[in-house]
Every structure is written in C-alpha cells, then in structure tokens.
C-alpha positions as a Markdown table, in Angstrom:
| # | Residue | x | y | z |
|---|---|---|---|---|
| 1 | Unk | 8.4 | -25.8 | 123.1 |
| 2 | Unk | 11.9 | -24.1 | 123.1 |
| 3 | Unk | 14.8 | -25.8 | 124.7 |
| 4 | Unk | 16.1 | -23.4 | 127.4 |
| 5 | Unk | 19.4 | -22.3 | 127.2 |
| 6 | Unk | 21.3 | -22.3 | 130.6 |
| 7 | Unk | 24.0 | -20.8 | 129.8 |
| 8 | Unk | 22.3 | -17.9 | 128.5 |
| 9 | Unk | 19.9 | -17.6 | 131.8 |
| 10 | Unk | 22.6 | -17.9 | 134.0 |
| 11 | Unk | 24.1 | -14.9 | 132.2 |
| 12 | Unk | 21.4 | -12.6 | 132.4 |
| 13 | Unk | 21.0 | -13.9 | 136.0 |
| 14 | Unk | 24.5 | -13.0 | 137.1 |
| 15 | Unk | 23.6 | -9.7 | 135.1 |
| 16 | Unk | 21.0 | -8.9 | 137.1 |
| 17 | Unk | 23.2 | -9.9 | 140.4 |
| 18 | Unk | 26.3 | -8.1 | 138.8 |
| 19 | Unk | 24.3 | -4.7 | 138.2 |
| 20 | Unk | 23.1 | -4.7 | 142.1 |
| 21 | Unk | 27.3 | -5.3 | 143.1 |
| 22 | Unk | 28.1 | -2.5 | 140.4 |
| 23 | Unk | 25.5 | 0.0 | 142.1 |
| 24 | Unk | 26.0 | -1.4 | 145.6 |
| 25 | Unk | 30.0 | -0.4 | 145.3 |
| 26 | Unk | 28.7 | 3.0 | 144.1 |
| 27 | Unk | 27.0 | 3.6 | 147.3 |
| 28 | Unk | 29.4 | 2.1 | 149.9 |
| 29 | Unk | 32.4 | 1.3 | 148.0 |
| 30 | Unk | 34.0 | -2.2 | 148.4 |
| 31 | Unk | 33.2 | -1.9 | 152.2 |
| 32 | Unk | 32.7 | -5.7 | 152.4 |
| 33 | Unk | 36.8 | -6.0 | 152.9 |
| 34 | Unk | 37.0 | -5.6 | 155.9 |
| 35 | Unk | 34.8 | -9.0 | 156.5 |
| 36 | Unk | 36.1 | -11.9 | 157.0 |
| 37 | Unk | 35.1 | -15.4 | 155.4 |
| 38 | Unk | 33.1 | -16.8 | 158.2 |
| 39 | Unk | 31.2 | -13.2 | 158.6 |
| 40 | Unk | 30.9 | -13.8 | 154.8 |
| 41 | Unk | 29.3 | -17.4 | 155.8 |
| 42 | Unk | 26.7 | -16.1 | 158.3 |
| 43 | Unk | 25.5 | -13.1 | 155.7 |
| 44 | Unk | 24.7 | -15.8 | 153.6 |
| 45 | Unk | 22.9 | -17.7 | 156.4 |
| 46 | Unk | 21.2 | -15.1 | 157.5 |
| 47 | Unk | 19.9 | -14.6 | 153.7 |
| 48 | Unk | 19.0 | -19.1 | 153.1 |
| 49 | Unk | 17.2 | -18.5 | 156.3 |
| 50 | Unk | 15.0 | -15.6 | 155.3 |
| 51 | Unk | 14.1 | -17.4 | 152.1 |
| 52 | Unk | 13.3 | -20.2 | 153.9 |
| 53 | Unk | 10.9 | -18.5 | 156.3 |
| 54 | Unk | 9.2 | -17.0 | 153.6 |
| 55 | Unk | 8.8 | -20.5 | 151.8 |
| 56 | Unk | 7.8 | -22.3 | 154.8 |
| 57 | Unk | 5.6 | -19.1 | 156.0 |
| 58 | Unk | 3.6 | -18.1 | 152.7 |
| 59 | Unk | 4.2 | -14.6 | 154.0 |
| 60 | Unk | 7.0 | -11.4 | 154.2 |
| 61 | Unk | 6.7 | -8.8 | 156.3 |
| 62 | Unk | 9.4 | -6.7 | 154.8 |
| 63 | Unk | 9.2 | -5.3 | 150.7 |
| 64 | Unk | 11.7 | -7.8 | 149.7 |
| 65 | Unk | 10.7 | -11.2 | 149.0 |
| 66 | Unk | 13.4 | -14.2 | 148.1 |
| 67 | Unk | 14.5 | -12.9 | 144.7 |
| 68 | Unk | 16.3 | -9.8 | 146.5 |
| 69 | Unk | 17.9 | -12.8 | 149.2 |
| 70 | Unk | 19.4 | -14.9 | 146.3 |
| 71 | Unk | 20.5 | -12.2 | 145.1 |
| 72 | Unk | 22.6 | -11.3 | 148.4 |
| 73 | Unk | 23.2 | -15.1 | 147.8 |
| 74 | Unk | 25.3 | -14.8 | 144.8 |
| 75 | Unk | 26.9 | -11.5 | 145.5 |
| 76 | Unk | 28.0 | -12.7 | 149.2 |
| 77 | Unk | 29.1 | -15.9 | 147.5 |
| 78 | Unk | 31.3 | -14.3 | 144.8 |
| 79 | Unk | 32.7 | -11.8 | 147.6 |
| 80 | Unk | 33.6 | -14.6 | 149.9 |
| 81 | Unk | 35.5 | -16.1 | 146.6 |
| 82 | Unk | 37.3 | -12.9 | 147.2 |
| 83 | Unk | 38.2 | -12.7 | 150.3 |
| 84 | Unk | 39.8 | -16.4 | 150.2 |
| 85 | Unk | 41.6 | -15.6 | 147.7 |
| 86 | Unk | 43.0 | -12.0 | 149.0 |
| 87 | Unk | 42.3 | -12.1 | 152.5 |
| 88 | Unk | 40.4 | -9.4 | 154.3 |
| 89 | Unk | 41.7 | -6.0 | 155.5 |
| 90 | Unk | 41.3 | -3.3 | 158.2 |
| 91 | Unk | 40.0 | -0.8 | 155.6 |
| 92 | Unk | 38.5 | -0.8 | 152.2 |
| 93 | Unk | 41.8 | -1.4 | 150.0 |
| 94 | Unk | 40.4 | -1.7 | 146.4 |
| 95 | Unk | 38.9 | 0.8 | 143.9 |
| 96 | Unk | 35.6 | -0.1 | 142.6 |
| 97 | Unk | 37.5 | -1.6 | 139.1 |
| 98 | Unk | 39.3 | -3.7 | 140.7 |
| 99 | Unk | 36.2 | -5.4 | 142.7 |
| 100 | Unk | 34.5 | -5.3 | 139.7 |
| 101 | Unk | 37.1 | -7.4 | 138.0 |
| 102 | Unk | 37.6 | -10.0 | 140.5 |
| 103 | Unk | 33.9 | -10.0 | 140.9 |
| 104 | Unk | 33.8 | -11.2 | 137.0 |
| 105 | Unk | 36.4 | -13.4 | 137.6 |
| 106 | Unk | 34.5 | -15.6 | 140.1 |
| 107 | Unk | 31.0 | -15.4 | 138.3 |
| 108 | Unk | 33.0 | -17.0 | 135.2 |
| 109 | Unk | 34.5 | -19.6 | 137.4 |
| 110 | Unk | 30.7 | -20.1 | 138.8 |
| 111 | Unk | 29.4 | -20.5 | 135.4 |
| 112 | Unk | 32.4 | -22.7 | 133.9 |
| 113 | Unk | 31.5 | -25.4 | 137.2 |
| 114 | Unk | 27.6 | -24.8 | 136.0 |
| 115 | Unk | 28.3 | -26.0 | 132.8 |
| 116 | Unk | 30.6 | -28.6 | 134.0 |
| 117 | Unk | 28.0 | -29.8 | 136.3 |
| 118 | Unk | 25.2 | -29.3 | 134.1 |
| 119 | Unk | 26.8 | -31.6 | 131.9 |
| 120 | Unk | 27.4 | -34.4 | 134.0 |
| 121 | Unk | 24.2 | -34.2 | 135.8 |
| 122 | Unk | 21.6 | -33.5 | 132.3 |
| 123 | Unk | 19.8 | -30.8 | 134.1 |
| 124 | Unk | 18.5 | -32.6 | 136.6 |
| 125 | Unk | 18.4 | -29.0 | 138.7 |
| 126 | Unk | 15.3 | -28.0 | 136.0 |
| 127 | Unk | 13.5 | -31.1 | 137.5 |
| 128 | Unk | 14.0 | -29.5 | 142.0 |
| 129 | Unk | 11.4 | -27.9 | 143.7 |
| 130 | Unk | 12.9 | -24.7 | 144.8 |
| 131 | Unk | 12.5 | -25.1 | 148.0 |
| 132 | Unk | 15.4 | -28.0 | 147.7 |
| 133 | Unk | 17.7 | -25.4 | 146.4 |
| 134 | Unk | 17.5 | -23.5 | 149.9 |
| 135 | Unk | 17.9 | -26.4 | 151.7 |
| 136 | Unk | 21.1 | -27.5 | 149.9 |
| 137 | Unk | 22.4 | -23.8 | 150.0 |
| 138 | Unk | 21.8 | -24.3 | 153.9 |
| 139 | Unk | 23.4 | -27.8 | 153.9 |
| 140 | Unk | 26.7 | -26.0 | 152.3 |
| 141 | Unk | 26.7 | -23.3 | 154.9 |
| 142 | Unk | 26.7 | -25.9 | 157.1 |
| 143 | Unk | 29.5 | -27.6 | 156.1 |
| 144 | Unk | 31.4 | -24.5 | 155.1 |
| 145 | Unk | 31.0 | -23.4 | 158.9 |
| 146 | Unk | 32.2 | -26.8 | 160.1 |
| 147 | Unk | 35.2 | -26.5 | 158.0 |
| 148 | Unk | 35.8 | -23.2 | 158.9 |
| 149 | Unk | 35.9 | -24.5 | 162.5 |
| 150 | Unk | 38.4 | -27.0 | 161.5 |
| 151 | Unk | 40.8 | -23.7 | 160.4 |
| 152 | Unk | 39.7 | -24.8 | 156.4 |
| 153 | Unk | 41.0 | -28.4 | 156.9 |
| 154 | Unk | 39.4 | -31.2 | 155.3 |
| 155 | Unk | 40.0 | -34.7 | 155.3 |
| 156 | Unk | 38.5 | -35.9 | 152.1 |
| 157 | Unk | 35.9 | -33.0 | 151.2 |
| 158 | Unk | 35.7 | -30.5 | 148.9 |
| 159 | Unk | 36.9 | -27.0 | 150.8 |
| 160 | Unk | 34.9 | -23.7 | 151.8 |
| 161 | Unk | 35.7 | -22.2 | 147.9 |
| 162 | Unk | 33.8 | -25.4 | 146.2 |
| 163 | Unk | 31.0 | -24.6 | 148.9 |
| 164 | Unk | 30.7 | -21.2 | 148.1 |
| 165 | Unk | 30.9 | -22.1 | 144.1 |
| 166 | Unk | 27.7 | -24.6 | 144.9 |
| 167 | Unk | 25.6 | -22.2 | 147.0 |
| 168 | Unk | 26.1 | -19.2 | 144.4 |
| 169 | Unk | 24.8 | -22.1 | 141.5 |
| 170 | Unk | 21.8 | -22.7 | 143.4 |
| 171 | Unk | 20.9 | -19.4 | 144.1 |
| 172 | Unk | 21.7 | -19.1 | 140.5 |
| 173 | Unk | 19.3 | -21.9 | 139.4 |
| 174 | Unk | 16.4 | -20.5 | 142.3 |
| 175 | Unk | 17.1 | -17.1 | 140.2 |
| 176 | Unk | 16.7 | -18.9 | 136.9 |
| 177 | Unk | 13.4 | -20.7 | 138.2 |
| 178 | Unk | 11.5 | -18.1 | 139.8 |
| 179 | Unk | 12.5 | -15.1 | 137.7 |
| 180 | Unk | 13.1 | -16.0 | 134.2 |
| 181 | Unk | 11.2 | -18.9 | 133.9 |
| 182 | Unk | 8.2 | -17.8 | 135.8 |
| 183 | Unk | 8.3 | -14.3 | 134.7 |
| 184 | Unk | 8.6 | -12.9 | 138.2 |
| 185 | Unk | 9.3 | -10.0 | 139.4 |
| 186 | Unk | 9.8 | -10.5 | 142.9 |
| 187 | Unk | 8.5 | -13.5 | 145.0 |
C-alpha cells in the first residue's frame, strides 16, 4: 500500500475549505469583519458541538453532516487568524482580494506548523479516532475562551493564535480522515 502524502491532503483539504471562503465572500463579501475574536471562538463552538452531537447521536436532523462543520472549522479558524492580526471593524473594510490573500496567508502558516508537527510527532494523528479530534478542538476553544477572559494573557501557555492554528489542524486532519481517506462525501 501507498504511503499517504500529508502534505498533499492537507492541500486539497484546505482547497476544498478555500473554494467554500472564495464563494462564501462572493455572496456576502468579507461580512465576517465586523466579528470580533471571541464571536469568532463561539462560531467555532457552536460548529465542535454540532459535530459532536452528531458523533455521539448517530443522527442529523439538518442536510449537513460534520464534513460541512469542519469546514466552518477551518474557515472560522483562518478568519479569527485575521481578525487578531487586524482587528475587527464597524463595517466590512476589505475587498474580496485582500481576504483572499490573508486567507492564504494563514492556511500556509497552518500547514508550515502541520508539517512541523507532523514531524515531531510521526503521524501519530493517522493513528486518533476522529471523535478525539472534536474533543481536542473543544479542549482549545476552551482554553482560547479562558484566555480570552484573561484580556489574551497567559502565564506560560501558548496564546489564542497557537489555539486557533491547532483547532484548524484537527479539523484539517478530521477532513483528511473522513473525506479523502474514506472516500466520503459527506458524513
């Protein structure tokens, strides 16, 4: 059997997520500036907690199942990236090229930490249930919500930006797991 190539699925992963962003910003334009990180934090709750209904449930009421939530996972993440960086504003204050730049600019950070990671740990994310991926992307909105309460102080932790980086890698890896490796459609 072929060795998988990460890098490559976590390209045609963030493809896939990058497309949605492209066509979202289409539709609304880059409405998402006016939120602010910690509304950023609770999207992405909102979506870890959906997926892990639906694990925990066996069942979806709605036509999206949890490949649509990571989805929101990485394309909250990589817009949260954002708004740390630049700050959020009263109205949409962007064209579309420019969130489509910056948008590049944090999945390449995403995937330079993947491969930093991946290093270091062998791979050992091929080897997780994907259910352990939800509960670790819940675990970092956690913590990014308790830092958040502390005004983005930490005393020896990583901050909200290496929190975000981690939850967009394991929607990432759920991504790589239950689409490309399984052949899925939607689950």
């Amino acid at each position: 059997m072929k060795k998988p190539d990460t890098n490559k699925e976590f390209e045609e992963v963030i493809g896939m997520c990058r497309s949605l962003y492209v066509k979202k910003l289409q539709d609304y334009g880059a409405s998402w500036r006016i939120m602010r990180p910690e509304s950023l934090t609770d999207q992405i709750f909102i979506k870890a907690k959906r997926i892990r209904s639906i694990e925990t449930k066996g069942v979806t009421l709605i036509d999206e199942g949890i490949r649509s939530e990571l989805i929101g996972i990485v394309n909250y993440g990589i817009i949260a990236l954002i708004q740390l960086e630049h700050g959020f504003a009263d109205t949409v204050d962007v064209d579309t090229e420019w969130a489509i730049r910056e948008y590049d600019k944090y999945a390449t950070a995403a995937l330079e930490l993947m491969k930093k990671k991946n290093h270091d740990y062998d791979e050992a994310w091929r080897g997780m249930r994907t259910s352990s991926y939800t509960d670790l992307i819940l675990t970092k909105i956690n913590r990014t919500k308790e830092i958040e309460s502390h005004q983005g102080k930490t005393v020896v932790s990583e901050g909200i930006d290496a929190n975000y980086m981690d939850m967009i890698n394991y929607a990432v890896f759920g991504l790589i797991k239950t689409v490309i490796e399984s052949g899925c459609k939607e689950q």
